[in-house]
C-alpha positions, 0 to 999 in steps of 0.5 A: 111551731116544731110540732106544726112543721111535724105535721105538715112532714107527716100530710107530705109523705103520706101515701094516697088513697084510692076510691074505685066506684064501679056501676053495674050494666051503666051504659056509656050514655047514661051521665050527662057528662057523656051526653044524657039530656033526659035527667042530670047526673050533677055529682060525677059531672063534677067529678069530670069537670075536675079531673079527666074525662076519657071517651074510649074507655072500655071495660075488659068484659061486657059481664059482671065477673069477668069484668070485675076480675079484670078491674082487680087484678089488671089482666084480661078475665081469660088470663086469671080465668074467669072468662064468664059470669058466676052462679051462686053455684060456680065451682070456681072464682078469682083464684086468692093468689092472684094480685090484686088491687087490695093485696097489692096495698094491703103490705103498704098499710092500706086499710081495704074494704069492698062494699056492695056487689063481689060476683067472684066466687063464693066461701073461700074466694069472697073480699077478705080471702082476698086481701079486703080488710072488711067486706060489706054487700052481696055475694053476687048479682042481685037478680040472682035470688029464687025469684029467677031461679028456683035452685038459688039459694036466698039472697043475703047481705054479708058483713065480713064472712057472715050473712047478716040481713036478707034481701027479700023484695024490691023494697030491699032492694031499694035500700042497697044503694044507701046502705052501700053508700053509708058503710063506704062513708063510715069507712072513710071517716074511720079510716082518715089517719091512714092510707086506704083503699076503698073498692064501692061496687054497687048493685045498680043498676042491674036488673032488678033496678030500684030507687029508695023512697027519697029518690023514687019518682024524683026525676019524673023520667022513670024509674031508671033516671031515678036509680042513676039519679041515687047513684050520682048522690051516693057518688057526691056523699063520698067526695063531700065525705072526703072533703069533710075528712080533709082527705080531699086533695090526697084521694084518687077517685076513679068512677066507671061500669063494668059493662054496658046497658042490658038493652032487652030490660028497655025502660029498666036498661041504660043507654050505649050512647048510640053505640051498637049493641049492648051486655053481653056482645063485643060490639062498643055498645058492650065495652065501652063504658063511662070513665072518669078520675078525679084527683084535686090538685094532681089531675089538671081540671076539665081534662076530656081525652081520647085515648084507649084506656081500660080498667085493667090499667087501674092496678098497675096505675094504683100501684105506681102511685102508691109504690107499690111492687107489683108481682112479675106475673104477666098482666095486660094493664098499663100504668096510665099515671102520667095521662091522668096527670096532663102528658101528651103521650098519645099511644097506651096500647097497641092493641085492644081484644074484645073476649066474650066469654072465652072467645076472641071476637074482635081487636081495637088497634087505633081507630080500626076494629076487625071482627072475626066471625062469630055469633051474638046476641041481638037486642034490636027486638022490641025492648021489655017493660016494667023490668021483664026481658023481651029476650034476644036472638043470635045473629051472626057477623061476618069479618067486618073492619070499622073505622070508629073514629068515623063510624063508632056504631059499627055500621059500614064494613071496610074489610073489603077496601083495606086487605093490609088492614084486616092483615096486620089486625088478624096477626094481633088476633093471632097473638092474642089466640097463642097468649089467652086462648081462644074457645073459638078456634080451641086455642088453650093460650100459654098465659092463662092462669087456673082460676080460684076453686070453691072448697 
């Protein structure tokens, strides 16, 4: 009886875990939680109707590093210094004195893994300089391999510090989402009797997209729903997983994408949900993404709330829930744990920026959104085939304010008719400018911090 009570004391104090599972280029429309009627997404469906469902959540970049850069660190890219997307041969990276998510839970006694795509920084800025235990995946974007680029060098899986398997075609490819998948999987039962912290950043479905041979052809709607179809499986082997280990009712489990679709890829893109534009543009078609936390028992079932939440509100969420101390650097996240949990609380933030990638082009405050002119990218064009980019052009927007609440595809300008608007949106632009910087008016931004330097 006395050892029973001990355990149970044990199961009680226990901190929780955390699962981070971030998609590449998914677009806000692609889930049929979000409204896809074209195939069905059964597993992150679950995970909605068991937790909570937000409709304005928005990545801190429309591209991959600075993207993930956010997610980890809980600051916009500009401030850590990763505004733009990295090469293989970038100089620079998410600088290791930064906190992030891993070295954050890492003096608690977290085990920490990355699994998949890092895309923020090469040799001495890869997972396990940053406070990853282990590291399982690519360096970087899977495009970027000598088929697109004759100065790349090939594209390798690594385990920990070593390249261990090349990937060589797309019947490799194929194989990332269930290898990702089993190592995550692994990882979880072999961490079951301690707190851990797994971040699961898959490849897909970035271009080039693929589904292994269970999955290729299973939709019958192409090869995008079939790879979006292996995803929602990989998503349903780690909350069976969890409830195999009995770690369900103690794991947070948070599912998002770092941008949105890559519209010129066509029938190998997603979609944005009937929201303008898509990557790489700081229309909502760019930022808002998907975003769904799930924790049995703590976070009512069914939730679907409005509120503007943001993946740089999961670190300082992560490290309230767990009692962690954060360092007193500046950051841009917010702790959103009381939402999750049901509160009425209705104002997170007063403002939003939308950056690309060094710029300020646009702030959310509300349901108002002002641009400020800038260019950008057009994908109106007609969309590729087979995996090849029709391309883009630039187009330009003038000062533009739209109301999202009655116009969340950012059609009708109502700068015109709101002068009190547009003026109290540009003194937040004004802010932001003298805080992050800003390559459009060559603000420098008295809070950004120097990036990460490959040695």
């Amino acid at each position: 009886m006395l050892g029973a009570l001990a355990m149970l004391a044990v199961t009680v104090v226990r901190p929780p875990n955390f699962v981070v599972i971030f998609a590449d280029d998914l677009g806000y429309g692609d889930l049929s939680c979000y409204g896809n009627r074209d195939y069905r997404t059964p597993n992150l469906d679950r995970m909605a109707a068991e937790g909570v469902r937000f409709t304005n959540f928005y990545s801190a970049s429309p591209g991959c590093s600075p993207s993930r850069a956010a997610l980890l660190t809980g600051s916009y890219p500009v401030r850590v210094g990763v505004p733009q997307v990295l090469n293989p041969d970038s100089p620079t990276g998410l600088n290791p004195e930064e906190s992030n998510l891993a070295n954050t839970l890492k003096p608690l006694g977290y085990a920490t893994a990355c699994v998949g795509k890092w895309h923020l920084g090469v040799k001495n800025l890869m997972p396990t300089f940053q406070g990853f235990d282990t590291f399982y995946g690519l360096p970087y974007s899977n495009d970027m391999w000598p088929p697109n680029g004759a100065s790349w060098p090939r594209l390798w899986l690594h385990k920990d510090r070593e390249a261990v398997e090349e990937v060589k075609d797309l019947a490799d490819q194929a194989e990332l989402t269930g290898k990702y998948t089993r190592f995550a999987t692994d990882f979880i039962r072999d961490h079951r009797d301690r707190p851990f912290l797994l971040y699961l950043a898959h490849s897909m479905p970035h271009v080039p997209i693929a589904a292994s041979k269970r999955f290729a052809g299973k939709t019958g709607k192409g090869l995008y729903a079939d790879t979006i179809t292996e995803l929602d499986w990989s998503v349903g082997e780690v909350l069976r997983t969890l409830k195999a280990t009995g770690l369900d009712a103690n794991t947070l489990v948070f599912f998002a994408s770092d941008n949105g679709p890559w519209l010129p890829y066509g029938d190998h893109a997603g979609s944005s949900g009937g929201f303008r534009e898509g990557k790489g543009t700081s229309f909502e078609g760019g930022f808002r993404v998907p975003g769904i936390f799930r924790w049995l028992g703590r976070i009512p079932k069914g939730q679907v709330r409005d509120e503007i939440v943001t993946t740089m509100d999961v670190l300082p969420t992560v490290s309230s829930l767990a009692g962690a101390k954060l360092s007193d650097v500046e950051r841009d996240g917010v702790d959103v744990s009381d939402l999750l949990q049901g509160s009425s609380r209705r104002s997170v933030r007063p403002w939003f920026f939308y950056f690309w990638p060094g710029e300020l082009q646009a702030v959310r405050s509300g349901d108002w959104k002002l641009h400020v002119p800038h260019k950008h990218r057009n994908q109106a064009q007609p969309a590729g085939q087979g995996g090849r980019s029709a391309g883009e052009v630039t187009a330009s927007i003038e000062l533009s304010l739209f109301d999202l609440a009655k116009d969340p595809g950012e059609t009708t300008n109502l700068a015109g008719r709101n002068p009190e608007v547009v003026a109290r949106l540009m003194r937040m632009i004004a802010i932001g400018r003298r805080e992050l910087g800003d390559t459009l008016t060559g603000s420098k931004g008295s809070g950004v911090r120097p990036p990460g330097r490959v040695e």
